[in-house]
PyMOL Python script that loads the backbone (N, CA, C, O; Angstrom):
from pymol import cmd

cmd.read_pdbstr("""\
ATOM      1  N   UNK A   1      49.311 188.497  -4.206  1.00  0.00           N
ATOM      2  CA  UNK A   1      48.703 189.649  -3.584  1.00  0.00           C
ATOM      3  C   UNK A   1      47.662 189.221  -2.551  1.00  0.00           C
ATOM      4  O   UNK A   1      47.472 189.797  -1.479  1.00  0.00           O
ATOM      5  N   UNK A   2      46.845 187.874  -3.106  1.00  0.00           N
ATOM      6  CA  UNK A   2      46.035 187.525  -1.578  1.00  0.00           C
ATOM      7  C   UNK A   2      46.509 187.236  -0.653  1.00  0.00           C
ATOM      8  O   UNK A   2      46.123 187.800   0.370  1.00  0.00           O
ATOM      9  N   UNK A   3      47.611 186.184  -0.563  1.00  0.00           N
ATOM     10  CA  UNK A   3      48.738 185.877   0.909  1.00  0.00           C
ATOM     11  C   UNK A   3      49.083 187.322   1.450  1.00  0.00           C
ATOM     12  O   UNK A   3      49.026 187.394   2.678  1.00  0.00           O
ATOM     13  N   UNK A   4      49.495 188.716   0.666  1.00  0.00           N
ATOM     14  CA  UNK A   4      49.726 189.476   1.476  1.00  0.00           C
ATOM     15  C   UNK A   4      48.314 190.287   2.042  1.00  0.00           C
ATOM     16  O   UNK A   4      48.463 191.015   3.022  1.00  0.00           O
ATOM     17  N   UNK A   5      47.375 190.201   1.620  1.00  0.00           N
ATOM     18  CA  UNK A   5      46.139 190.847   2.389  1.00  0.00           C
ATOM     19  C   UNK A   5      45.490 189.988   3.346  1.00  0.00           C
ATOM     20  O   UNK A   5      44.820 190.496   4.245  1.00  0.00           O
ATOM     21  N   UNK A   6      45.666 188.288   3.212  1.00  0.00           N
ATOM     22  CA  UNK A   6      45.414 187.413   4.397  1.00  0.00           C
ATOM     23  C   UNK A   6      46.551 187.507   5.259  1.00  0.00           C
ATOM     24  O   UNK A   6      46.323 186.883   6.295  1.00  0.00           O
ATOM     25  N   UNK A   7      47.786 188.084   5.247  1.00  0.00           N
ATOM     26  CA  UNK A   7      49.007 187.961   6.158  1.00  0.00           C
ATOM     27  C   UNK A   7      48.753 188.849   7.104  1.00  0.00           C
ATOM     28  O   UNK A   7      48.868 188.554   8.294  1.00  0.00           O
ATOM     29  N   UNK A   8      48.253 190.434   6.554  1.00  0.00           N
ATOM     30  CA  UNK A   8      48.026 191.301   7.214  1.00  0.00           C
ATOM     31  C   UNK A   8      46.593 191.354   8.346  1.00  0.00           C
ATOM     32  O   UNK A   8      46.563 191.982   9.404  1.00  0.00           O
ATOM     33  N   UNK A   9      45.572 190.581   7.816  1.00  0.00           N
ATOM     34  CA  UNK A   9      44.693 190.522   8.451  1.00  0.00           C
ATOM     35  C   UNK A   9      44.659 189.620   9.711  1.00  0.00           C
ATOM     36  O   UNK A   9      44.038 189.975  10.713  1.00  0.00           O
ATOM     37  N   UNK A  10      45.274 188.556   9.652  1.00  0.00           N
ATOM     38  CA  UNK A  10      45.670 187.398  10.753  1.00  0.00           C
ATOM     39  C   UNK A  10      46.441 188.164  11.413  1.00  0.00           C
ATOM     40  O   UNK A  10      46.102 188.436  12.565  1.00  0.00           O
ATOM     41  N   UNK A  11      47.713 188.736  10.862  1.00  0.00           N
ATOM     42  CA  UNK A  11      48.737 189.764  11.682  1.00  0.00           C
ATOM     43  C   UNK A  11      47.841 190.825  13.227  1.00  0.00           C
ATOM     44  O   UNK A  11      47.923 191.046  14.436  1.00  0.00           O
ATOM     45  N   UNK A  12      47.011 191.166  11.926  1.00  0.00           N
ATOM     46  CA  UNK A  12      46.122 192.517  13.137  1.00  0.00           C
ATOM     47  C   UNK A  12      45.392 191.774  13.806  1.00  0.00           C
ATOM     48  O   UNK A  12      45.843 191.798  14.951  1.00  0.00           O
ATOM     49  N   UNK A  13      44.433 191.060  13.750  1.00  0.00           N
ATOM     50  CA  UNK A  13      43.391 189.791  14.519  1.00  0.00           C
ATOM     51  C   UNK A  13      45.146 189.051  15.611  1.00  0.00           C
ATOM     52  O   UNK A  13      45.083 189.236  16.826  1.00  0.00           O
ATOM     53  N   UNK A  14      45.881 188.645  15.305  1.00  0.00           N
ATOM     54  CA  UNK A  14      46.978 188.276  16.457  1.00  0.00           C
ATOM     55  C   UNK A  14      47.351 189.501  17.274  1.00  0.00           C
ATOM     56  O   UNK A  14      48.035 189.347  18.287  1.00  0.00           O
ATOM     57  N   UNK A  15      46.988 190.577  16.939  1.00  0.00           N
ATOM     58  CA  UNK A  15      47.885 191.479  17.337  1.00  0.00           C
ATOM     59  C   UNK A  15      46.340 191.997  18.771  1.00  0.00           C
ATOM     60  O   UNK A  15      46.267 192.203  19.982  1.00  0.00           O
ATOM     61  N   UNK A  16      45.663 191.983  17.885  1.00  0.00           N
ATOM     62  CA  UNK A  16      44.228 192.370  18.901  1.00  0.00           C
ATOM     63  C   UNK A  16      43.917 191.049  19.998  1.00  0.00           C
ATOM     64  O   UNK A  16      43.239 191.158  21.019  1.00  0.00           O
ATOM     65  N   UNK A  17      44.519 189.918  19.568  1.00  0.00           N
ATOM     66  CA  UNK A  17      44.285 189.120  20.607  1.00  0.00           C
ATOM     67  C   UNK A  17      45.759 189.065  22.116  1.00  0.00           C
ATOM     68  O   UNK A  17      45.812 188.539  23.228  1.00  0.00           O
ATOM     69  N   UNK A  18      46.698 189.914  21.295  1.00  0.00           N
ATOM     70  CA  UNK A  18      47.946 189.474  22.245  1.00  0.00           C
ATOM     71  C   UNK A  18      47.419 191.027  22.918  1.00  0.00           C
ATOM     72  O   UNK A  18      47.526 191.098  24.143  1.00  0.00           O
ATOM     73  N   UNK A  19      46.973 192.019  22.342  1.00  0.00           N
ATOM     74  CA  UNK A  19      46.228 193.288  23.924  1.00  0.00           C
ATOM     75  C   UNK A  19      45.586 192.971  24.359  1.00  0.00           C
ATOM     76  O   UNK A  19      45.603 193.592  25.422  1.00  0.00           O
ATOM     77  N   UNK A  20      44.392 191.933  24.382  1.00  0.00           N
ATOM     78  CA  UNK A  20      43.086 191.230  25.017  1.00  0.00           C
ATOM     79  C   UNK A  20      43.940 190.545  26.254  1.00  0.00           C
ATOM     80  O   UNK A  20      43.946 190.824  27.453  1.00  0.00           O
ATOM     81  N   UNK A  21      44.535 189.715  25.636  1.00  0.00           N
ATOM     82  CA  UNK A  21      45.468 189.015  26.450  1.00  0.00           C
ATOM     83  C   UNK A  21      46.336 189.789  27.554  1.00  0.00           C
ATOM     84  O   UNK A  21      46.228 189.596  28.765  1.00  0.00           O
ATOM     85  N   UNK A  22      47.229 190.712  26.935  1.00  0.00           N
ATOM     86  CA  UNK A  22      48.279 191.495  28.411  1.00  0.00           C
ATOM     87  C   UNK A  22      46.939 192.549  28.664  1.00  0.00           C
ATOM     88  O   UNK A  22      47.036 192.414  29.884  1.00  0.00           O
ATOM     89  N   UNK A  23      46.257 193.096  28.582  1.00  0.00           N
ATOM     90  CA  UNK A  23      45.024 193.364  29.201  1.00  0.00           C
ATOM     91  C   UNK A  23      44.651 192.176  30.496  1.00  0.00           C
ATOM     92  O   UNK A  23      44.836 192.525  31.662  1.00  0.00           O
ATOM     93  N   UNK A  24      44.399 191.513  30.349  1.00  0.00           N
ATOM     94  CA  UNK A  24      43.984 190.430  31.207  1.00  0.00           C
ATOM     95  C   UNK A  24      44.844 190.409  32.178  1.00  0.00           C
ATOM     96  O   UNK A  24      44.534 190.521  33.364  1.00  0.00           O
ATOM     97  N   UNK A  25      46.160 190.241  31.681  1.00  0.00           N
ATOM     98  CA  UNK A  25      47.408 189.560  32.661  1.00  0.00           C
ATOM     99  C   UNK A  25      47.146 191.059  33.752  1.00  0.00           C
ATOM    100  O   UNK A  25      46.920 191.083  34.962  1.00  0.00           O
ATOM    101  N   UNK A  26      47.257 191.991  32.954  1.00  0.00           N
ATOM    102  CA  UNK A  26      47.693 193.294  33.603  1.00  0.00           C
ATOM    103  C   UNK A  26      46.156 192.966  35.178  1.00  0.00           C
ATOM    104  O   UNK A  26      46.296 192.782  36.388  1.00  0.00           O
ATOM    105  N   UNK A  27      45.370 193.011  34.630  1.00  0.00           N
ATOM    106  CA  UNK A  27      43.686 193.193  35.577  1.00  0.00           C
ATOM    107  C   UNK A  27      44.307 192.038  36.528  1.00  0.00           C
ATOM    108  O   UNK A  27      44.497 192.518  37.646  1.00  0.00           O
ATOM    109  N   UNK A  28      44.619 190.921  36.471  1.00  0.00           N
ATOM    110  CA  UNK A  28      44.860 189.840  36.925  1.00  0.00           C
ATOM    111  C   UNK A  28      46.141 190.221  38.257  1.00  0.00           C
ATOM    112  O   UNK A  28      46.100 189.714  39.378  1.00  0.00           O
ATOM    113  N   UNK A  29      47.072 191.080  37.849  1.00  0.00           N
ATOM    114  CA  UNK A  29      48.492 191.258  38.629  1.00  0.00           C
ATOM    115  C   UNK A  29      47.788 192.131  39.411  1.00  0.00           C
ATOM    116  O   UNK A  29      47.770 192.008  40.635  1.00  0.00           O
ATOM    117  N   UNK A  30      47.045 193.242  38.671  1.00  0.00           N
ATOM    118  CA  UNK A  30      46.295 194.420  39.410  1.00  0.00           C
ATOM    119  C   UNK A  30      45.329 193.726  40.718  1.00  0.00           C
ATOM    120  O   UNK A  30      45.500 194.247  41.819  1.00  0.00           O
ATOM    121  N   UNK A  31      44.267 192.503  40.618  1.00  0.00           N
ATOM    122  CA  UNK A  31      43.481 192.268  41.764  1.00  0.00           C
ATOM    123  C   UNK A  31      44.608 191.417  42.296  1.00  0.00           C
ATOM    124  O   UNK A  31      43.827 190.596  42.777  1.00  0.00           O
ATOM    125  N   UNK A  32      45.612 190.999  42.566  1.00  0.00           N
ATOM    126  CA  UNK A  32      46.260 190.010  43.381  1.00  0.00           C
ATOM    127  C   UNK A  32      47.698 191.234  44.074  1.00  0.00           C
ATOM    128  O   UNK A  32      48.799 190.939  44.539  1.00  0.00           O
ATOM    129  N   UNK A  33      47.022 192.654  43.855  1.00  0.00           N
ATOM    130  CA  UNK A  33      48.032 193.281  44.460  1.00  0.00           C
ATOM    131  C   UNK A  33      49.343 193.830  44.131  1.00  0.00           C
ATOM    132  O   UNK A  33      50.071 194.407  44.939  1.00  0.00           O
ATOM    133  N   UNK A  34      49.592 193.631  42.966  1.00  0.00           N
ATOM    134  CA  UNK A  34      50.613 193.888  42.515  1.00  0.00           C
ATOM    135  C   UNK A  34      50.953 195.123  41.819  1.00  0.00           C
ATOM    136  O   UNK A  34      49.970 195.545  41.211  1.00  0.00           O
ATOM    137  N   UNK A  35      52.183 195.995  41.662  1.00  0.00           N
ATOM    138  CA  UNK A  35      51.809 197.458  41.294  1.00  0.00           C
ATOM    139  C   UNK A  35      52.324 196.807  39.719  1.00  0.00           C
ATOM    140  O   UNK A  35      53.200 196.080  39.250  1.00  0.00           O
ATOM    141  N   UNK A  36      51.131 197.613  39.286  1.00  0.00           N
ATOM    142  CA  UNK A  36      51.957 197.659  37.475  1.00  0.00           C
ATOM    143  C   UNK A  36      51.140 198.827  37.222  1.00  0.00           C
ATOM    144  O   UNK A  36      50.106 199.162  37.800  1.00  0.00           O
ATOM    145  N   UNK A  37      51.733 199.381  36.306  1.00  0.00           N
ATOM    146  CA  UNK A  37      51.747 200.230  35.695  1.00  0.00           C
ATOM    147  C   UNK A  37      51.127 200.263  33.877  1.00  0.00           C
ATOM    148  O   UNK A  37      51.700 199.734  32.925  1.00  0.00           O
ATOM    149  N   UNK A  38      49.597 201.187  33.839  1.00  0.00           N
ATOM    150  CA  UNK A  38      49.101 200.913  32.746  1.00  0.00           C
ATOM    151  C   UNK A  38      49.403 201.445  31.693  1.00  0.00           C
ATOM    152  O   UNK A  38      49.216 200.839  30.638  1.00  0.00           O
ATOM    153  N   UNK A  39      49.971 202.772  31.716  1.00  0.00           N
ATOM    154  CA  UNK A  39      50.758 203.631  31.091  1.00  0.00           C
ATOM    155  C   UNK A  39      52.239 202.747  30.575  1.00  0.00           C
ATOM    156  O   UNK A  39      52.333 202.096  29.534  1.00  0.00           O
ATOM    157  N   UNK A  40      52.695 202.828  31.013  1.00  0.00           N
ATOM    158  CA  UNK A  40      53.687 201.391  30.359  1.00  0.00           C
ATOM    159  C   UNK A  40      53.722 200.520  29.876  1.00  0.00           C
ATOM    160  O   UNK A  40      54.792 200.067  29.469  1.00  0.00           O
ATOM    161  N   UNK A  41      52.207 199.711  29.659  1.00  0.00           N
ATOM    162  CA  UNK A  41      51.839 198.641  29.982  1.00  0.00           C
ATOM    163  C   UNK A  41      52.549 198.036  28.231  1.00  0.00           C
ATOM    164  O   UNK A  41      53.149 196.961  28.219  1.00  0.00           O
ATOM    165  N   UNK A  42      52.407 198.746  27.053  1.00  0.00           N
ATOM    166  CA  UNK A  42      53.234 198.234  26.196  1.00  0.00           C
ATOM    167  C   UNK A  42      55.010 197.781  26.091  1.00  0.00           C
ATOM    168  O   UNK A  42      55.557 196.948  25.367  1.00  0.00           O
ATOM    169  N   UNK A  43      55.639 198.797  27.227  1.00  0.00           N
ATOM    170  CA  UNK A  43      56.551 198.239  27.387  1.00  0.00           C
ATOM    171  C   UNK A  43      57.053 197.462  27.911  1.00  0.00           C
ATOM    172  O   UNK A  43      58.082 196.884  27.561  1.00  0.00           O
ATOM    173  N   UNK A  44      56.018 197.184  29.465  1.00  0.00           N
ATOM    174  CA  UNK A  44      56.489 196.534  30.155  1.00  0.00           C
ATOM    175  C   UNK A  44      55.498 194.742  30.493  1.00  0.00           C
ATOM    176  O   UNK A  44      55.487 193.961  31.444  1.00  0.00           O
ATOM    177  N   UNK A  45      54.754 194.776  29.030  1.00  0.00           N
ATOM    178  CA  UNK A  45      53.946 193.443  28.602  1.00  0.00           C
ATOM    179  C   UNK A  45      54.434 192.409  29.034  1.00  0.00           C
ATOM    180  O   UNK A  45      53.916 191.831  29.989  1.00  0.00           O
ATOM    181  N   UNK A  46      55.701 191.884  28.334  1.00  0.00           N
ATOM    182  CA  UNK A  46      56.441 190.428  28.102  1.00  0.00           C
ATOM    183  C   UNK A  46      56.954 190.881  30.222  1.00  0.00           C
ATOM    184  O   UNK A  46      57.010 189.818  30.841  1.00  0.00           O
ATOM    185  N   UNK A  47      57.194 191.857  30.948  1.00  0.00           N
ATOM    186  CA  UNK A  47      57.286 191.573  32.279  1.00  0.00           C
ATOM    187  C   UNK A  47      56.735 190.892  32.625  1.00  0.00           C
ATOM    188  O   UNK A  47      56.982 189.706  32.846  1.00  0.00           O
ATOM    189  N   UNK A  48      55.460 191.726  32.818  1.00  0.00           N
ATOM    190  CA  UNK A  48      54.260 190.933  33.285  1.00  0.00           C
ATOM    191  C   UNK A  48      53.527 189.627  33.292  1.00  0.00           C
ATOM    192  O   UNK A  48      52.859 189.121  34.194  1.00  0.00           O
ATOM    193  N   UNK A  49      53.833 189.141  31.937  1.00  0.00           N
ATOM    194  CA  UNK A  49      53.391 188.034  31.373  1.00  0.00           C
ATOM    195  C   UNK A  49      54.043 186.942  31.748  1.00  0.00           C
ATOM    196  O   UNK A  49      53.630 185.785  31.679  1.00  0.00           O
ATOM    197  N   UNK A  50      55.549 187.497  32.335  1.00  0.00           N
ATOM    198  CA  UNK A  50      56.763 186.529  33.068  1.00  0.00           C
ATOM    199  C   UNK A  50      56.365 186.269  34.543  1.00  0.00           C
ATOM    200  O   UNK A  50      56.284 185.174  35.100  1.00  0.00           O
ATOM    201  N   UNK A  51      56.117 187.574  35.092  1.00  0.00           N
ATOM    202  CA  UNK A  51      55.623 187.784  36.546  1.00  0.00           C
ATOM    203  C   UNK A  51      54.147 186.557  36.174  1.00  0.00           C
ATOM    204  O   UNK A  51      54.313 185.437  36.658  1.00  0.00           O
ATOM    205  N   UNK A  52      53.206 186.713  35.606  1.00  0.00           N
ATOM    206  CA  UNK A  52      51.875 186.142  35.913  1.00  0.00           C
ATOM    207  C   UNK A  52      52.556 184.310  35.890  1.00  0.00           C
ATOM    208  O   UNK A  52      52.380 183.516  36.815  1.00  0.00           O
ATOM    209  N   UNK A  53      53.173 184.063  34.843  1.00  0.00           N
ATOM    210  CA  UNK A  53      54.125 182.855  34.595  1.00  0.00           C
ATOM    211  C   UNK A  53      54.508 182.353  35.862  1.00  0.00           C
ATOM    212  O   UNK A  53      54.326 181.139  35.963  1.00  0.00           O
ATOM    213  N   UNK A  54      55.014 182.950  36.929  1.00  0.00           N
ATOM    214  CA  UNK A  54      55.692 182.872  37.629  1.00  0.00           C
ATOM    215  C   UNK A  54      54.821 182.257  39.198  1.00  0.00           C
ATOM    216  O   UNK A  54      54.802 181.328  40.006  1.00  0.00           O
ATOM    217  N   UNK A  55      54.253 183.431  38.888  1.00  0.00           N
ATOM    218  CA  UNK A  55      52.833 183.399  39.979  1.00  0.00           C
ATOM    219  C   UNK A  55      51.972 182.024  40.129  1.00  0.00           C
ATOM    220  O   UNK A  55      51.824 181.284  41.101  1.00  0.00           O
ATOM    221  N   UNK A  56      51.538 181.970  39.009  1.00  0.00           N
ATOM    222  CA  UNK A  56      50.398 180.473  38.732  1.00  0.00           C
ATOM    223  C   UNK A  56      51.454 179.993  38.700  1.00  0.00           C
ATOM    224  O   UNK A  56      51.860 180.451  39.768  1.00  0.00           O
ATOM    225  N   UNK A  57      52.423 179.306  38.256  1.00  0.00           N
ATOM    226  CA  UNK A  57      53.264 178.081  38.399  1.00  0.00           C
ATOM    227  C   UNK A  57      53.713 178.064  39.593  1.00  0.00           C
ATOM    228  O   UNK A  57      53.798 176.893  39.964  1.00  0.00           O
ATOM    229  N   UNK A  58      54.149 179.016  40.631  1.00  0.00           N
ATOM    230  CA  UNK A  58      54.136 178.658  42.092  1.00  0.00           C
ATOM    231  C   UNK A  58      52.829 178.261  42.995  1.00  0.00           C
ATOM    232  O   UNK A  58      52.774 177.193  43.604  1.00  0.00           O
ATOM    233  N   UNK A  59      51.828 179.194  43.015  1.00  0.00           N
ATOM    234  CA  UNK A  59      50.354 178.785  43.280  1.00  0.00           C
ATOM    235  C   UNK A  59      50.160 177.176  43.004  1.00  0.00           C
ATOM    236  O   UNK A  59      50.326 176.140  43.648  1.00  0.00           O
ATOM    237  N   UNK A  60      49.676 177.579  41.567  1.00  0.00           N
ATOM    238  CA  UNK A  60      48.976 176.027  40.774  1.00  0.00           C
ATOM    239  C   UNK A  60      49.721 174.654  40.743  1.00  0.00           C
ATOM    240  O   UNK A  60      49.158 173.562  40.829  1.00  0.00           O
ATOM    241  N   UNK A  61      50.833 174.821  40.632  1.00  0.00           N
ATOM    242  CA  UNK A  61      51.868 173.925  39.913  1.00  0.00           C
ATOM    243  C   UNK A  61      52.151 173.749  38.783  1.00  0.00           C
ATOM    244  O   UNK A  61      53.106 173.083  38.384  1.00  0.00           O
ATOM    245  N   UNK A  62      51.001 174.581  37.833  1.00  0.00           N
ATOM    246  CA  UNK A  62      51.269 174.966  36.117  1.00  0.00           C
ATOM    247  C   UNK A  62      50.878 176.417  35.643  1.00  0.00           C
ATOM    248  O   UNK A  62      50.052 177.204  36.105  1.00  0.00           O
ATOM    249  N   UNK A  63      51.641 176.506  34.691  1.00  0.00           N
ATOM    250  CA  UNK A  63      51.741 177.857  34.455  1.00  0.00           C
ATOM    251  C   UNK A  63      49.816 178.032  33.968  1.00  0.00           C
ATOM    252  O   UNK A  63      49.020 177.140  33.674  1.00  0.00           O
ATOM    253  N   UNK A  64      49.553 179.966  34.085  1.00  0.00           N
ATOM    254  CA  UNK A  64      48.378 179.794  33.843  1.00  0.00           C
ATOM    255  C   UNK A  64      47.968 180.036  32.590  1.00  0.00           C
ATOM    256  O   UNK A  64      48.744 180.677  31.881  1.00  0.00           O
ATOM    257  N   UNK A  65      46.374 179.491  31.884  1.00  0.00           N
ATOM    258  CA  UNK A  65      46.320 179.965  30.486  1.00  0.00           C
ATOM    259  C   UNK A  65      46.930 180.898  29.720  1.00  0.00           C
ATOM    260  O   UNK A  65      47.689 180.763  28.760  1.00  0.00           O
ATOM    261  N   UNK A  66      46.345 182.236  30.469  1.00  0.00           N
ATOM    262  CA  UNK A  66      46.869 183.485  29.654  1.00  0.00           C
ATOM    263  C   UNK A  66      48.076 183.989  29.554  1.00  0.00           C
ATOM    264  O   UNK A  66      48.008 185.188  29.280  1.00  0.00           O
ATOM    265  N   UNK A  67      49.673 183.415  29.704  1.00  0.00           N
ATOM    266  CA  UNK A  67      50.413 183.731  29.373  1.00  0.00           C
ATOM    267  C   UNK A  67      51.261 182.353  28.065  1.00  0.00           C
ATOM    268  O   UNK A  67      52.291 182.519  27.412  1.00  0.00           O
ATOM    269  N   UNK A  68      50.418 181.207  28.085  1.00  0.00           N
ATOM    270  CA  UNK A  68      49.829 180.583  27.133  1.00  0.00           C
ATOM    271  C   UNK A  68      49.377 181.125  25.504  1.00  0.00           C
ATOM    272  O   UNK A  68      49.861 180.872  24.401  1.00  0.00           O
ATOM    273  N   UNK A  69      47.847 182.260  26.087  1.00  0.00           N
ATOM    274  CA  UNK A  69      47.495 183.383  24.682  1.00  0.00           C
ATOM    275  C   UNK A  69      48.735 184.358  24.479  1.00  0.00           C
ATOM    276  O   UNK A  69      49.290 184.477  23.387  1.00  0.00           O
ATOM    277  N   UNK A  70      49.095 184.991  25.536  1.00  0.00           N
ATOM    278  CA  UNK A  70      50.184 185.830  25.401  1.00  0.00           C
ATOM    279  C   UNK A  70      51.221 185.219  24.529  1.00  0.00           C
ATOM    280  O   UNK A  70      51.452 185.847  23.496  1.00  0.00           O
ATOM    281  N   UNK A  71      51.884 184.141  24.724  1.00  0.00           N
ATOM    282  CA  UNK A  71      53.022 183.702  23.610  1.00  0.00           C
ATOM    283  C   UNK A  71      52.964 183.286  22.416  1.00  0.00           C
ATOM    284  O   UNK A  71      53.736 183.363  21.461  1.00  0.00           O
ATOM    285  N   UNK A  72      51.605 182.675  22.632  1.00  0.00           N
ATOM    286  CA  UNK A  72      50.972 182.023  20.932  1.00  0.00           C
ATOM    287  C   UNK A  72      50.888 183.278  20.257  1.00  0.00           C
ATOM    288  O   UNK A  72      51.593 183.540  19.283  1.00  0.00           O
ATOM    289  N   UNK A  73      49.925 184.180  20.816  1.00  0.00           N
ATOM    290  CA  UNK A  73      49.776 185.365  19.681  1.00  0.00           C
ATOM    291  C   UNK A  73      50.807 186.486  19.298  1.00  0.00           C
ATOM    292  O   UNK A  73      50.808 187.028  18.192  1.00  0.00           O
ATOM    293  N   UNK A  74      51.478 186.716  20.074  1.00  0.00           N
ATOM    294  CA  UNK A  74      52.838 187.491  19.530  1.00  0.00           C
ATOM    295  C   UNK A  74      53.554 186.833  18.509  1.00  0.00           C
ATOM    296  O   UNK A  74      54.023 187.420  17.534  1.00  0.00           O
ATOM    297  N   UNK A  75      53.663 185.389  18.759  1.00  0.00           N
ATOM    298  CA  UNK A  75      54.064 184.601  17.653  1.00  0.00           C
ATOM    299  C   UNK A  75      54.159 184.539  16.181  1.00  0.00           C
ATOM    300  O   UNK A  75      54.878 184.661  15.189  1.00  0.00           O
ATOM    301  N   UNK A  76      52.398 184.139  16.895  1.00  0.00           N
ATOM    302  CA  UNK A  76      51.443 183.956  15.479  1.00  0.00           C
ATOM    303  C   UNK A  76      51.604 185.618  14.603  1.00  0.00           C
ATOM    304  O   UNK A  76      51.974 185.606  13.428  1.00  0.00           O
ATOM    305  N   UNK A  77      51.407 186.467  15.044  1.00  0.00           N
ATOM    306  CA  UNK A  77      51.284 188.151  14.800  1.00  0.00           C
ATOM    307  C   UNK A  77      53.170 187.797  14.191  1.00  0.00           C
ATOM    308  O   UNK A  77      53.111 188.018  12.981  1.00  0.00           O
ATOM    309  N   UNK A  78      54.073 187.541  14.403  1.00  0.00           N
ATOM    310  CA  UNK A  78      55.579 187.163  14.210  1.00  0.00           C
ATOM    311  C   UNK A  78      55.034 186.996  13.013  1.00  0.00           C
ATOM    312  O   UNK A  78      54.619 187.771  12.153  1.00  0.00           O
ATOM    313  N   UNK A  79      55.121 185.677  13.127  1.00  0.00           N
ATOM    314  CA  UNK A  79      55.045 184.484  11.592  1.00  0.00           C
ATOM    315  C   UNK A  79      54.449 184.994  10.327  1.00  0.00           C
ATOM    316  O   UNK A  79      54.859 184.855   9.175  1.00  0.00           O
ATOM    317  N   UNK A  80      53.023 185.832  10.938  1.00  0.00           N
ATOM    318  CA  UNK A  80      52.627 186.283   9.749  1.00  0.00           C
ATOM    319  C   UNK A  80      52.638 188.040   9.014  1.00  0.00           C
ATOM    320  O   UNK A  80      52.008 188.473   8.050  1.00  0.00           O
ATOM    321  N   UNK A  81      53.566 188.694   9.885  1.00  0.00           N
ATOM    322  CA  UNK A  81      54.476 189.296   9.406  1.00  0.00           C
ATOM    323  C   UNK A  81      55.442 189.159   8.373  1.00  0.00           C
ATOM    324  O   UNK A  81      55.673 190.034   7.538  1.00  0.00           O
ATOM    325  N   UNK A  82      56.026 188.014   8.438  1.00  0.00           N
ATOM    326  CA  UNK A  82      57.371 187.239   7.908  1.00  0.00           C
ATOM    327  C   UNK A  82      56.408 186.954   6.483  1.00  0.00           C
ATOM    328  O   UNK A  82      56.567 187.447   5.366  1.00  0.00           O
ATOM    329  N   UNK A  83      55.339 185.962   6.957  1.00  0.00           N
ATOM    330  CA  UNK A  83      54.607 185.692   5.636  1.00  0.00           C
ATOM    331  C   UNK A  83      54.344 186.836   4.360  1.00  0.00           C
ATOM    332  O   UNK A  83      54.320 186.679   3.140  1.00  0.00           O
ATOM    333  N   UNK A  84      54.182 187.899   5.115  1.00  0.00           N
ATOM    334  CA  UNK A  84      53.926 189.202   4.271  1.00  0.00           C
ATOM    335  C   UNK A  84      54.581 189.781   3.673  1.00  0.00           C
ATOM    336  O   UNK A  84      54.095 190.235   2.637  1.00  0.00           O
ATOM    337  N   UNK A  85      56.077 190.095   3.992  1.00  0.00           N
ATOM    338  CA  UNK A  85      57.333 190.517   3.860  1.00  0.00           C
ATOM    339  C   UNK A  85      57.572 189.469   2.836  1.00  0.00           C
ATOM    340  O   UNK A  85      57.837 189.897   1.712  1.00  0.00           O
ATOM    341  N   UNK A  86      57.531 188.115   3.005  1.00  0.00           N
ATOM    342  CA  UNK A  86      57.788 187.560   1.963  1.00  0.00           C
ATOM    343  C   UNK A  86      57.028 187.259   1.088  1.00  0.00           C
ATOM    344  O   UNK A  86      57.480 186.293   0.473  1.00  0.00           O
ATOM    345  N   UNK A  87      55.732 187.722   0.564  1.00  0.00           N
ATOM    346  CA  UNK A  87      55.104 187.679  -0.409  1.00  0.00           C
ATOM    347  C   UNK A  87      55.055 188.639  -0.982  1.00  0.00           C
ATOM    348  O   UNK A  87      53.997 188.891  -1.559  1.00  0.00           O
ATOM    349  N   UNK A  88      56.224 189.628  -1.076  1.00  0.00           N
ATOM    350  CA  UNK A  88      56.247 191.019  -1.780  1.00  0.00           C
ATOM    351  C   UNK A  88      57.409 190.311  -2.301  1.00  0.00           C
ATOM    352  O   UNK A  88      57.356 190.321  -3.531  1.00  0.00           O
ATOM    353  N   UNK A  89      58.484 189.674  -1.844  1.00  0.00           N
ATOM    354  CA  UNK A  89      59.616 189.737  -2.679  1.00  0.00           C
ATOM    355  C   UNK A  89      59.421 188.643  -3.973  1.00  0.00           C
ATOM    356  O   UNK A  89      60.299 188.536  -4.829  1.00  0.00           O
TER     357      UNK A  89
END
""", "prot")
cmd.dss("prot")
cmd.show_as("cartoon", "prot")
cmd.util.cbc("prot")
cmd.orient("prot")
């Protein structure tokens, strides 16, 4: 029963860091001109996060941090889902 109340809590803490994160990307596409859309912005996240990908690795020559946070924490928010689900069965 503790793995599933630590699964859930890491889950939501990943989950609050992957909106911090496409928050960012979104402000980021927004000052460099780009139309996105905030009202969407849950559906159209993993776009954006491709577009920002895309952007800094042509610019920079490496992709930039925050689509870096963006993949870790959807992940991480993944994994410990799974963890939870499986500490009920």
């Amino acid at each position: 029963m503790n793995t599933l109340y630590i699964s859930i809590a890491l889950c939501v803490i990943c989950g609050i860091w992957n909106v911090v994160s496409t928050l960012l990307i979104y402000n980021t596409l927004k000052k460099w001109g780009f139309r996105v859309n905030f009202l969407w912005l849950r559906l159209l996240g993993p776009k954006y996060a491709f577009k920002y990908k895309e952007i800094t690795k042509k610019e920079t020559g490496s992709v930039g941090p925050l689509f870096y946070h963006w993949i870790v924490s959807i992940n991480l928010a993944l994994i410990f889902v799974i963890i939870a689900i499986i500490s009920q069965l």
